[in-house]
Gaussian input, Z-matrix of N, CA and C with variables (Angstrom, degrees):
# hf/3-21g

backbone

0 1
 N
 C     1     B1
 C     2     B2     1     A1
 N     3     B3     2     A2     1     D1
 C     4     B4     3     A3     2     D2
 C     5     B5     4     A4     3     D3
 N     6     B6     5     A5     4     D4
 C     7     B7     6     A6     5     D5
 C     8     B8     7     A7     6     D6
 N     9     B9     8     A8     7     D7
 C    10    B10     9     A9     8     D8
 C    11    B11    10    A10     9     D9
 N    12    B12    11    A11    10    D10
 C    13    B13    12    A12    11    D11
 C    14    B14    13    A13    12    D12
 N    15    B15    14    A14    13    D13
 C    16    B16    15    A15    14    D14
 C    17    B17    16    A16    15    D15
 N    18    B18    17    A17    16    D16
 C    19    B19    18    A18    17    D17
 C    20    B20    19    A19    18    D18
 N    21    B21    20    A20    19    D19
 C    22    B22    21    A21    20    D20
 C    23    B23    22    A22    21    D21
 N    24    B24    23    A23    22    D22
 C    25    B25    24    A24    23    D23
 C    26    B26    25    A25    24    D24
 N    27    B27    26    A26    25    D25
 C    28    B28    27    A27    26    D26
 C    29    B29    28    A28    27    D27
 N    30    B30    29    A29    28    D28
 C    31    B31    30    A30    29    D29
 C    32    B32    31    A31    30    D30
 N    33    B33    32    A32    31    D31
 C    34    B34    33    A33    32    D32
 C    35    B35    34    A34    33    D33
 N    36    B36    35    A35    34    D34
 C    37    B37    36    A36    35    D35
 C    38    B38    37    A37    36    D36
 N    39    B39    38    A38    37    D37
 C    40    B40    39    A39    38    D38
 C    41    B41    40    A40    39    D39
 N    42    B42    41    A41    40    D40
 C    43    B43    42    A42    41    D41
 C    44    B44    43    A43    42    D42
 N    45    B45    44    A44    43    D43
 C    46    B46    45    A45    44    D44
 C    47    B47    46    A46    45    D45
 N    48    B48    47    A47    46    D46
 C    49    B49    48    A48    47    D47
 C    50    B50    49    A49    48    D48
 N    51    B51    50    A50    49    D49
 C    52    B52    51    A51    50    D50
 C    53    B53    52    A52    51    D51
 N    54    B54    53    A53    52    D52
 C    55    B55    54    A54    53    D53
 C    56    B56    55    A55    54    D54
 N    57    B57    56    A56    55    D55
 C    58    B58    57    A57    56    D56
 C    59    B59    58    A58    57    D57
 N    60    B60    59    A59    58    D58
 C    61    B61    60    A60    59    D59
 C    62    B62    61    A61    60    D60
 N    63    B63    62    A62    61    D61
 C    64    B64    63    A63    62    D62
 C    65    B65    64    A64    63    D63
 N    66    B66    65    A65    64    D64
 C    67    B67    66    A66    65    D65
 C    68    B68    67    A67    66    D66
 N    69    B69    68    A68    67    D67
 C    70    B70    69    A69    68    D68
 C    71    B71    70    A70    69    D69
 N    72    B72    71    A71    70    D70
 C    73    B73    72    A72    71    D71
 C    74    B74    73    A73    72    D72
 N    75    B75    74    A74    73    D73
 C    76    B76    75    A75    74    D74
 C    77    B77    76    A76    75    D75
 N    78    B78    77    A77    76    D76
 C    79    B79    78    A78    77    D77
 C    80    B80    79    A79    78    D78
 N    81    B81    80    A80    79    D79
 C    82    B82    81    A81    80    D80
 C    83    B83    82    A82    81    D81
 N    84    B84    83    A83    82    D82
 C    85    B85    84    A84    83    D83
 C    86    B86    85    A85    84    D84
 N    87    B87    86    A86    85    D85
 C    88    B88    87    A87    86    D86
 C    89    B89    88    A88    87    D87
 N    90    B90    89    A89    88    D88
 C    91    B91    90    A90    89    D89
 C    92    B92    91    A91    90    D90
 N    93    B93    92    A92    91    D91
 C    94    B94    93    A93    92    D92
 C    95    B95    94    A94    93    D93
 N    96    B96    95    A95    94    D94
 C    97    B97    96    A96    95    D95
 C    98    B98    97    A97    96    D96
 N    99    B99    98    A98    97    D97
 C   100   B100    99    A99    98    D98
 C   101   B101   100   A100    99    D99
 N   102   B102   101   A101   100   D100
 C   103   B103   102   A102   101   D101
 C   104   B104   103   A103   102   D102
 N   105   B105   104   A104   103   D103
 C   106   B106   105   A105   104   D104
 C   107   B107   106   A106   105   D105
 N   108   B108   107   A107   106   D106
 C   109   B109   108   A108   107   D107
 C   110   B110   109   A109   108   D108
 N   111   B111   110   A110   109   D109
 C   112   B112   111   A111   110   D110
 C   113   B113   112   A112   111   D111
 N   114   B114   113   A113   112   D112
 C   115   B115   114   A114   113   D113
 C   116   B116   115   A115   114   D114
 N   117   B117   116   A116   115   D115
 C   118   B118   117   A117   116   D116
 C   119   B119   118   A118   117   D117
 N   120   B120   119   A119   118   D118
 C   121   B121   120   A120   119   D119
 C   122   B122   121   A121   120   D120
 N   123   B123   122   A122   121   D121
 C   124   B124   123   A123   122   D122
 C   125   B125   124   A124   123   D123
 N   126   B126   125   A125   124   D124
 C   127   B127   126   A126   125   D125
 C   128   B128   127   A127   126   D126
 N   129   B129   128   A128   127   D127
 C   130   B130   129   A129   128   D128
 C   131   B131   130   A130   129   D129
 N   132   B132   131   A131   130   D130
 C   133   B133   132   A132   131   D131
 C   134   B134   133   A133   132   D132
 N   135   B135   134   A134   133   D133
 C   136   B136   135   A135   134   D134
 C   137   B137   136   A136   135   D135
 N   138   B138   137   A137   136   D136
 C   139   B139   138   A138   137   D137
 C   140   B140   139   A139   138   D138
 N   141   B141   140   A140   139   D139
 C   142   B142   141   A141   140   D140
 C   143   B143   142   A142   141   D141
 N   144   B144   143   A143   142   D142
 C   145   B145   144   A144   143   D143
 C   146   B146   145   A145   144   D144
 N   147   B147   146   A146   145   D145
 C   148   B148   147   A147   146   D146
 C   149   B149   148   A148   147   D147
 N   150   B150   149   A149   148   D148
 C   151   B151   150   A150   149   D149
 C   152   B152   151   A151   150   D150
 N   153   B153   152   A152   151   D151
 C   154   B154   153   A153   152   D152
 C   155   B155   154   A154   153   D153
 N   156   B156   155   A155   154   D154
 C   157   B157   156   A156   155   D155
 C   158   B158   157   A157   156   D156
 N   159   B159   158   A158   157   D157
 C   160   B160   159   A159   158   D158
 C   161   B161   160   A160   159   D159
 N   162   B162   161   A161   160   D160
 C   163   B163   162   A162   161   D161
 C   164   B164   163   A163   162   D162
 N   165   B165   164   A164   163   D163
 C   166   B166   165   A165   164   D164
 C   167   B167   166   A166   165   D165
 N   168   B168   167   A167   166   D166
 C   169   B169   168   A168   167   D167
 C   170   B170   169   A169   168   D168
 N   171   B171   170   A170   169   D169
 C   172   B172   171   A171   170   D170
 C   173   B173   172   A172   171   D171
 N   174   B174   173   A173   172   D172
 C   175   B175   174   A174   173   D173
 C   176   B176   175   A175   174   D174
 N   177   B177   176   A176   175   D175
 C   178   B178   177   A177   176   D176
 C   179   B179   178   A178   177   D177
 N   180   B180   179   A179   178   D178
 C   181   B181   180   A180   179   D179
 C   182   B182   181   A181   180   D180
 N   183   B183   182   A182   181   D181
 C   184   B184   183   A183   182   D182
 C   185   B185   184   A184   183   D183
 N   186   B186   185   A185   184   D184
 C   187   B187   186   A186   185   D185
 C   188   B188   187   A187   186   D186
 N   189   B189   188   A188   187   D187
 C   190   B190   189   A189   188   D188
 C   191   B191   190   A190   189   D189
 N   192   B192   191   A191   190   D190
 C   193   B193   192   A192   191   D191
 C   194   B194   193   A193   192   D192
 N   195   B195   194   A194   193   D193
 C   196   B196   195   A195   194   D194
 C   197   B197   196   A196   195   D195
 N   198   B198   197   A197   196   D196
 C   199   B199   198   A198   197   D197
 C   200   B200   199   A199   198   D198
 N   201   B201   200   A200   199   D199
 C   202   B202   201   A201   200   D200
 C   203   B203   202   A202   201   D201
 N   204   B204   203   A203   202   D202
 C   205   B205   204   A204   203   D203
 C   206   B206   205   A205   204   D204
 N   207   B207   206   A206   205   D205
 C   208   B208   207   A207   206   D206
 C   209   B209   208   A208   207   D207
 N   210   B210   209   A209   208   D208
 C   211   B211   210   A210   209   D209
 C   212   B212   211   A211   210   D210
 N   213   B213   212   A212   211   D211
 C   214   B214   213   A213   212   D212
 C   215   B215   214   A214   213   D213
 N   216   B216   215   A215   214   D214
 C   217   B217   216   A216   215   D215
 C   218   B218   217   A217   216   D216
 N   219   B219   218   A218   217   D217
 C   220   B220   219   A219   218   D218
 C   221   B221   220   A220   219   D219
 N   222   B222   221   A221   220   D220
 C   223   B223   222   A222   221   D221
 C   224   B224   223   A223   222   D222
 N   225   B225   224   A224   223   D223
 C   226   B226   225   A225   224   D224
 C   227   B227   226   A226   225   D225
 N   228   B228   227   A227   226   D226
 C   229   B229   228   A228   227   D227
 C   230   B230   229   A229   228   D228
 N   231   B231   230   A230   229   D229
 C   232   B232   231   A231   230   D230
 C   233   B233   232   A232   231   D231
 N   234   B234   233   A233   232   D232
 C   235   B235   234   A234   233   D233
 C   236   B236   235   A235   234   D234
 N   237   B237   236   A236   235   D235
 C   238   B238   237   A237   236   D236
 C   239   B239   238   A238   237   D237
 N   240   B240   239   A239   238   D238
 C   241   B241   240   A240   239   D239
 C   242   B242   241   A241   240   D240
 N   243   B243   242   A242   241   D241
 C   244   B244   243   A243   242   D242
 C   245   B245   244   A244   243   D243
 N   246   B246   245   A245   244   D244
 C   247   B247   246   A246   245   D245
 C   248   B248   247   A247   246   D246
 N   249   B249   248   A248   247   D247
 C   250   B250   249   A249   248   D248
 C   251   B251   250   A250   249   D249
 N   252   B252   251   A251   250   D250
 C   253   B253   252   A252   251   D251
 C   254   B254   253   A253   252   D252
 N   255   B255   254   A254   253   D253
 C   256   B256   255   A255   254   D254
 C   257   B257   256   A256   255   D255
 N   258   B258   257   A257   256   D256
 C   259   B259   258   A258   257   D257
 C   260   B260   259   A259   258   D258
 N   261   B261   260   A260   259   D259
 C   262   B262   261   A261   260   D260
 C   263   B263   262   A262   261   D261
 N   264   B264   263   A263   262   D262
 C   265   B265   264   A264   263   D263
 C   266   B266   265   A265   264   D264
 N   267   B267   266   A266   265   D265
 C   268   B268   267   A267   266   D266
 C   269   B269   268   A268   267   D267
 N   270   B270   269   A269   268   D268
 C   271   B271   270   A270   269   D269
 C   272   B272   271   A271   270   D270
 N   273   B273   272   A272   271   D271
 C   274   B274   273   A273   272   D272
 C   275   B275   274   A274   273   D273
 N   276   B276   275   A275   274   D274
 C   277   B277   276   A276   275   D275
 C   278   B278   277   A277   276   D276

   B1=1.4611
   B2=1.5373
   B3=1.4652
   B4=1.0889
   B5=1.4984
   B6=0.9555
   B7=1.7155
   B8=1.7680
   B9=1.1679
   B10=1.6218
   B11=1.0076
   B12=1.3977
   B13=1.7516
   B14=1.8091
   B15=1.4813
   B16=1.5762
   B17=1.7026
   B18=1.1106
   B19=1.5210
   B20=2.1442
   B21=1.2114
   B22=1.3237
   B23=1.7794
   B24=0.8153
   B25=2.1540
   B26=1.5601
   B27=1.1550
   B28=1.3981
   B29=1.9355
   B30=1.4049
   B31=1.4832
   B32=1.6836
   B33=1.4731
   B34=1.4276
   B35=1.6761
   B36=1.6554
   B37=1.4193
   B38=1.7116
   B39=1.5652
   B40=1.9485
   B41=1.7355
   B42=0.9944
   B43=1.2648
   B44=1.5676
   B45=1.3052
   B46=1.7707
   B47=1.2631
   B48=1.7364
   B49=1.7342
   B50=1.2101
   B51=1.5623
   B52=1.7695
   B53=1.8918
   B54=1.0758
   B55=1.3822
   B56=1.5389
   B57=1.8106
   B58=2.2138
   B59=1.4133
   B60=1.2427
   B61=1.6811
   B62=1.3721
   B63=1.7350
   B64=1.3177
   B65=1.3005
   B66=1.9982
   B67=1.1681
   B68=1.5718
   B69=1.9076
   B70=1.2366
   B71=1.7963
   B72=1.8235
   B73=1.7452
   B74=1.6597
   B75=1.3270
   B76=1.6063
   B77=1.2531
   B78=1.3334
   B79=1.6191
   B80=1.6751
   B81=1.3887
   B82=1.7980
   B83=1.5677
   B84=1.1715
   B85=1.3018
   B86=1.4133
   B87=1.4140
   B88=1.5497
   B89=1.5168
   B90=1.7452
   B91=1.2349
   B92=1.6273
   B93=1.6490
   B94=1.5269
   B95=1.8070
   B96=1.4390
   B97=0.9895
   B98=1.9052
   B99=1.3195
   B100=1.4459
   B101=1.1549
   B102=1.6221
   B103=1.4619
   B104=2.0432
   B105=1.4559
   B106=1.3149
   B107=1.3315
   B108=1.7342
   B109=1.5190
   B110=1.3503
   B111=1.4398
   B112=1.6697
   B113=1.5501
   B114=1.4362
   B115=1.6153
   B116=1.8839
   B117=1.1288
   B118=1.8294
   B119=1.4306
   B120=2.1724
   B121=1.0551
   B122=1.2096
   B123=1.9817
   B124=1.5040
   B125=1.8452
   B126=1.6210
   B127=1.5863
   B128=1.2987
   B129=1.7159
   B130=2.0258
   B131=1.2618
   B132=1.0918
   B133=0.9766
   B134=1.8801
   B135=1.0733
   B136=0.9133
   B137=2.1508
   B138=1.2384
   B139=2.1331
   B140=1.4758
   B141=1.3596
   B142=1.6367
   B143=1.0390
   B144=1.0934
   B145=1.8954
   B146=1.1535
   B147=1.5072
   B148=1.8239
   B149=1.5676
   B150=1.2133
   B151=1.1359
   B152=1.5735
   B153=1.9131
   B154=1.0034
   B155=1.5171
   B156=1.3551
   B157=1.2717
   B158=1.6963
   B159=1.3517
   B160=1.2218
   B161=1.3491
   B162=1.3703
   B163=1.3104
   B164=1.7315
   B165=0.6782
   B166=1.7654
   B167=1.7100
   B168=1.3858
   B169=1.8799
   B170=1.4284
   B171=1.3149
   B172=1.5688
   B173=1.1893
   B174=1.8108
   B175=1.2307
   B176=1.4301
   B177=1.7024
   B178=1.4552
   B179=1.8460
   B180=1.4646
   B181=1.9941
   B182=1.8166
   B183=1.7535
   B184=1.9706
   B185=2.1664
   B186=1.0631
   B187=1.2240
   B188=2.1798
   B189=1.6520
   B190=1.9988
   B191=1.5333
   B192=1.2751
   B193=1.5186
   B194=1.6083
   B195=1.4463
   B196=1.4864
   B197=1.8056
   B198=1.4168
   B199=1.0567
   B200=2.0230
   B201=1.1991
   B202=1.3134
   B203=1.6644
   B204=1.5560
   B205=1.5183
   B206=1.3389
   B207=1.3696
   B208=1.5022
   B209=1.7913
   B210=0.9598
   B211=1.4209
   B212=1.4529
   B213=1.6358
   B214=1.2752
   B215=1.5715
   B216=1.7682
   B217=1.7528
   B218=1.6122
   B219=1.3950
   B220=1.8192
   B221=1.8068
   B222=0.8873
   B223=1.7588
   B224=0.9811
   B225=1.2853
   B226=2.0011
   B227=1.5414
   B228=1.5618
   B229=1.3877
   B230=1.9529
   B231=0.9504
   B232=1.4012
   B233=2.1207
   B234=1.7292
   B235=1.6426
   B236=1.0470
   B237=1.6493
   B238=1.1160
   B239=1.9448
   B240=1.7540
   B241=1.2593
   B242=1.5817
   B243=1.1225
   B244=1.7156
   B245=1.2684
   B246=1.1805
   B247=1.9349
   B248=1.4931
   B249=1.3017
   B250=1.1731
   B251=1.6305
   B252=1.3476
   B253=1.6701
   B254=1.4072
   B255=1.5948
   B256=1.1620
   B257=1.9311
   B258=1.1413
   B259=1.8399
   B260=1.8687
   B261=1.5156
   B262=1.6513
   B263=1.7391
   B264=1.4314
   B265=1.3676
   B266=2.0795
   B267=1.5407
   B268=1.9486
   B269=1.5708
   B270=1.4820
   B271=1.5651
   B272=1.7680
   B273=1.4295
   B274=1.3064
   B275=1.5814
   B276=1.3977
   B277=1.3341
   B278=1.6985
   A1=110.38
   A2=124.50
   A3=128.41
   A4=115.89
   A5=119.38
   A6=124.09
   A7=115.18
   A8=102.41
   A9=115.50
   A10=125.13
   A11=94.88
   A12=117.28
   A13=102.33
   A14=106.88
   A15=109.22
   A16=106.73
   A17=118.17
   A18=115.33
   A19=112.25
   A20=90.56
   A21=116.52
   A22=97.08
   A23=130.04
   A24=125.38
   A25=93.89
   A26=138.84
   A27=130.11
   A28=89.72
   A29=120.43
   A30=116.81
   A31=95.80
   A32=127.75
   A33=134.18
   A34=102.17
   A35=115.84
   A36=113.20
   A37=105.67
   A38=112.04
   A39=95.69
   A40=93.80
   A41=151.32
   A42=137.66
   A43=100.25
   A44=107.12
   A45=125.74
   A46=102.98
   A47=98.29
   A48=109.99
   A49=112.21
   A50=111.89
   A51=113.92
   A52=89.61
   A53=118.53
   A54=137.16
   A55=119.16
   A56=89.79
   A57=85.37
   A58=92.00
   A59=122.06
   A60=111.50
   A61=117.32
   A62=108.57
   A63=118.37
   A64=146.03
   A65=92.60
   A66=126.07
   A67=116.40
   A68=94.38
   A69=103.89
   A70=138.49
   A71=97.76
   A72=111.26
   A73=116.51
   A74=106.91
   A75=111.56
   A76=114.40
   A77=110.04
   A78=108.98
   A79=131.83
   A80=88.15
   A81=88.37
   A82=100.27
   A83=136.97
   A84=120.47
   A85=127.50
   A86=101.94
   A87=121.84
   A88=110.78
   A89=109.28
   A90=114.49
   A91=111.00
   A92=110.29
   A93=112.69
   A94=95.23
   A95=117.06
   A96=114.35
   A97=129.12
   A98=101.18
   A99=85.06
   A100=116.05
   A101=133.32
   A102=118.03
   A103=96.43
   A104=122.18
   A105=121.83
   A106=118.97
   A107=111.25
   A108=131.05
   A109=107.08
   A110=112.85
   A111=112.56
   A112=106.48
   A113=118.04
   A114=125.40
   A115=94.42
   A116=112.08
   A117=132.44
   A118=100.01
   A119=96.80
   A120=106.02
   A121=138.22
   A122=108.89
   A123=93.17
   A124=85.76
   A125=110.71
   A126=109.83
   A127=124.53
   A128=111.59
   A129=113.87
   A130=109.24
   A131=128.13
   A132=133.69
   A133=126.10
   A134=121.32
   A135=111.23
   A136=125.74
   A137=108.23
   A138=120.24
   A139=81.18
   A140=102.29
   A141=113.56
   A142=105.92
   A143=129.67
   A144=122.81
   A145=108.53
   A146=111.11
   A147=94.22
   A148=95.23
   A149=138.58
   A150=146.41
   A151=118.10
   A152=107.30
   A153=117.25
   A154=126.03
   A155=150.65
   A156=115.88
   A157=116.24
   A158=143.18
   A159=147.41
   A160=151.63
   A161=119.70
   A162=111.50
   A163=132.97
   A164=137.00
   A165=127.73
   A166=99.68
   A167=78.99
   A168=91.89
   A169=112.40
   A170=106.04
   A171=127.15
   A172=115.96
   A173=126.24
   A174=134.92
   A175=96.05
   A176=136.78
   A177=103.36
   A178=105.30
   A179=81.60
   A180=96.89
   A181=104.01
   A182=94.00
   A183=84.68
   A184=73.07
   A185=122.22
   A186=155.50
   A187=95.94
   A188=85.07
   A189=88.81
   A190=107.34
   A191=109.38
   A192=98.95
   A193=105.48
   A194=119.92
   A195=142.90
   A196=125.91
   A197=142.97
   A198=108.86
   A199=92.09
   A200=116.15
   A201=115.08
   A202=127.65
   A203=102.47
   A204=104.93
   A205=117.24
   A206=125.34
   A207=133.87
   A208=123.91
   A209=105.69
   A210=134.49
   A211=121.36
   A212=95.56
   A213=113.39
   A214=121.74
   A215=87.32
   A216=104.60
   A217=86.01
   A218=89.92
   A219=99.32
   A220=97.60
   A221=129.84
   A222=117.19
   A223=134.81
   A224=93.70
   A225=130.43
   A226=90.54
   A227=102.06
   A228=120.92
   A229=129.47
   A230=94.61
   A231=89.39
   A232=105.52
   A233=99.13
   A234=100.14
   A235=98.21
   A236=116.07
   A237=105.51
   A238=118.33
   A239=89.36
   A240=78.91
   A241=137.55
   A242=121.05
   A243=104.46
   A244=139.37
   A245=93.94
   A246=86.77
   A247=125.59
   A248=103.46
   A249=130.40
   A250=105.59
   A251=125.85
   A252=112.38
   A253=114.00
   A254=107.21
   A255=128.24
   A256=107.01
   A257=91.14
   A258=107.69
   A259=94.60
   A260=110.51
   A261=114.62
   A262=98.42
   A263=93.37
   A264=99.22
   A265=95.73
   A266=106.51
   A267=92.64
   A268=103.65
   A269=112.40
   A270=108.58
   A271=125.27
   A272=95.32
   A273=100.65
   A274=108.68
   A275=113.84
   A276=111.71
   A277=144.64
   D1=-42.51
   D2=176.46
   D3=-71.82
   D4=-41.95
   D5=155.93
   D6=-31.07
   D7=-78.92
   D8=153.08
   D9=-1.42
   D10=-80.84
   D11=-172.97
   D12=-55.68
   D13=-65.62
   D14=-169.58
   D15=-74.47
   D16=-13.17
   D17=157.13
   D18=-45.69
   D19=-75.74
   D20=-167.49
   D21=-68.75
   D22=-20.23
   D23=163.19
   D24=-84.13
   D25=-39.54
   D26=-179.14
   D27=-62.56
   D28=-61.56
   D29=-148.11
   D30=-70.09
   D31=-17.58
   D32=-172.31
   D33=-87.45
   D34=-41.83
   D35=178.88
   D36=-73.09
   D37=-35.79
   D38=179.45
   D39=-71.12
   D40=16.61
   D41=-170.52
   D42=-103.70
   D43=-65.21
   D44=172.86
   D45=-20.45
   D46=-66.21
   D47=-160.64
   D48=-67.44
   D49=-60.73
   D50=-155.97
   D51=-105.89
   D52=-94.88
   D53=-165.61
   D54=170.17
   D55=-163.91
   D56=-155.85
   D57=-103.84
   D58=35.84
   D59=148.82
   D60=-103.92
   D61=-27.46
   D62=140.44
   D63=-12.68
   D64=-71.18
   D65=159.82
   D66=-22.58
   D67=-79.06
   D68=-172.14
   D69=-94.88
   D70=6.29
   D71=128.35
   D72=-38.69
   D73=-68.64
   D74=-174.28
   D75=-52.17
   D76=-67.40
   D77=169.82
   D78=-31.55
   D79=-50.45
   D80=177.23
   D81=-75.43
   D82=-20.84
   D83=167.25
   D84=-55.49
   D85=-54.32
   D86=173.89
   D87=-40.87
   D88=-59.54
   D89=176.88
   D90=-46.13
   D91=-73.74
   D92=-173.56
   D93=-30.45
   D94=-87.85
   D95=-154.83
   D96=-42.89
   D97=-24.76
   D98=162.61
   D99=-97.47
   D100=-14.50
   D101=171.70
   D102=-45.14
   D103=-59.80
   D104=-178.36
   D105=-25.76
   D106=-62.07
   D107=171.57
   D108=-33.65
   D109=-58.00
   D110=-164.16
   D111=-67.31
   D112=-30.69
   D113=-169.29
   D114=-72.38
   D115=-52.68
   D116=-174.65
   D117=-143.84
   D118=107.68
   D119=154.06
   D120=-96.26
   D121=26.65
   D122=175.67
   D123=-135.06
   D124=58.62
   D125=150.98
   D126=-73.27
   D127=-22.26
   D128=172.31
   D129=-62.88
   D130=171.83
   D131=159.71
   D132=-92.77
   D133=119.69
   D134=-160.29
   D135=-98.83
   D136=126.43
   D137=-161.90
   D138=-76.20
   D139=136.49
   D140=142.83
   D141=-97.70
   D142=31.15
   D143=158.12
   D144=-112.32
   D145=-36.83
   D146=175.22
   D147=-113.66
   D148=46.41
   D149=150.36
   D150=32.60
   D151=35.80
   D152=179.65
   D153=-141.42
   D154=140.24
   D155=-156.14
   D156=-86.59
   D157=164.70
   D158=136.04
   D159=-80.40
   D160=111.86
   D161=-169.97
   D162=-100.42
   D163=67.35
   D164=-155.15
   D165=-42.12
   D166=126.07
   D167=172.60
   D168=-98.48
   D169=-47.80
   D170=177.38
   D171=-150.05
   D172=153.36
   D173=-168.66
   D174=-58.51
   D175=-0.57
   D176=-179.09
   D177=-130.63
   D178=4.78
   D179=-171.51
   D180=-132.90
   D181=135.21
   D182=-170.60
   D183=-126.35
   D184=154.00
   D185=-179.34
   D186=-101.92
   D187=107.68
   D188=167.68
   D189=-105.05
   D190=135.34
   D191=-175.66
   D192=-156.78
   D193=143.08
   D194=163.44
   D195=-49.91
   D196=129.86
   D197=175.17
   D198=-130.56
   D199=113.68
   D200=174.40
   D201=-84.84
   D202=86.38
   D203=-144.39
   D204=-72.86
   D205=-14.76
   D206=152.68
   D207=-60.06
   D208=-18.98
   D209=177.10
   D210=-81.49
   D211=-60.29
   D212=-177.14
   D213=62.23
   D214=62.94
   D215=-150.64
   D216=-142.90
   D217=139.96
   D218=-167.30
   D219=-115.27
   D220=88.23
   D221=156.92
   D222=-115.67
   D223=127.12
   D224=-170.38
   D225=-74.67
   D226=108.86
   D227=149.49
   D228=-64.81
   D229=-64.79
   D230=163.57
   D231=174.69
   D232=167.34
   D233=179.90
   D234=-98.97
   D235=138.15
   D236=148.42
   D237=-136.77
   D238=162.29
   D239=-172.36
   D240=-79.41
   D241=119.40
   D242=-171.48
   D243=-45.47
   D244=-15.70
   D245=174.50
   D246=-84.11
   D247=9.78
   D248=-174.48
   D249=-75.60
   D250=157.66
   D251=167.84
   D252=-85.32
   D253=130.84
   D254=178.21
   D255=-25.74
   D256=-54.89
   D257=-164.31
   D258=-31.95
   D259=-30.75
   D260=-152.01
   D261=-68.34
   D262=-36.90
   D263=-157.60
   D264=-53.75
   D265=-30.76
   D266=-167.55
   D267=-70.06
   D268=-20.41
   D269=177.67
   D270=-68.05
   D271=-23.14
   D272=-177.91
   D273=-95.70
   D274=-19.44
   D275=153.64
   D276=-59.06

């Protein structure tokens, strides 16, 4: 749900700024990059501080995400955008 949510404020903030060709640059990124995720879920790199992995989607959006390897279950925590202050990222954790 939180994935979701900060998906769709990332796709509403490239909208504000630039526009919906913008838009749908980002989008097909998003897509490519998790079709990748699902093929190899450990291409992020993964924090032992926030004990979750990272993916760069775009120079202004990185993808945080879970990989439950007994499971073999991928969950996307949420995007956020980098120019944002770091500090945000422990709240959304």
């Amino acid at each position: 749900l939180k994935a979701q949510i900060t998906l769709e404020e990332e796709i509403n903030y490239i909208l504000f700024k630039w526009n919906f060709n913008e838009v749908r640059k980002f989008s097909d990124l998003v897509e490519e990059n998790l079709s990748r995720l699902s093929i190899n879920p450990e291409i992020g790199i993964y924090s032992k501080t926030l004990k979750v992995y990272c993916l760069v989607i775009s120079k202004q959006t990185t993808l945080y995400y879970s990989f439950n390897y007994d499971q073999k279950i991928i969950e996307l925590h949420f995007f956020f955008n980098n120019q944002k202050n770091p500090e945000e990222l422990n709240k959304l954790l």
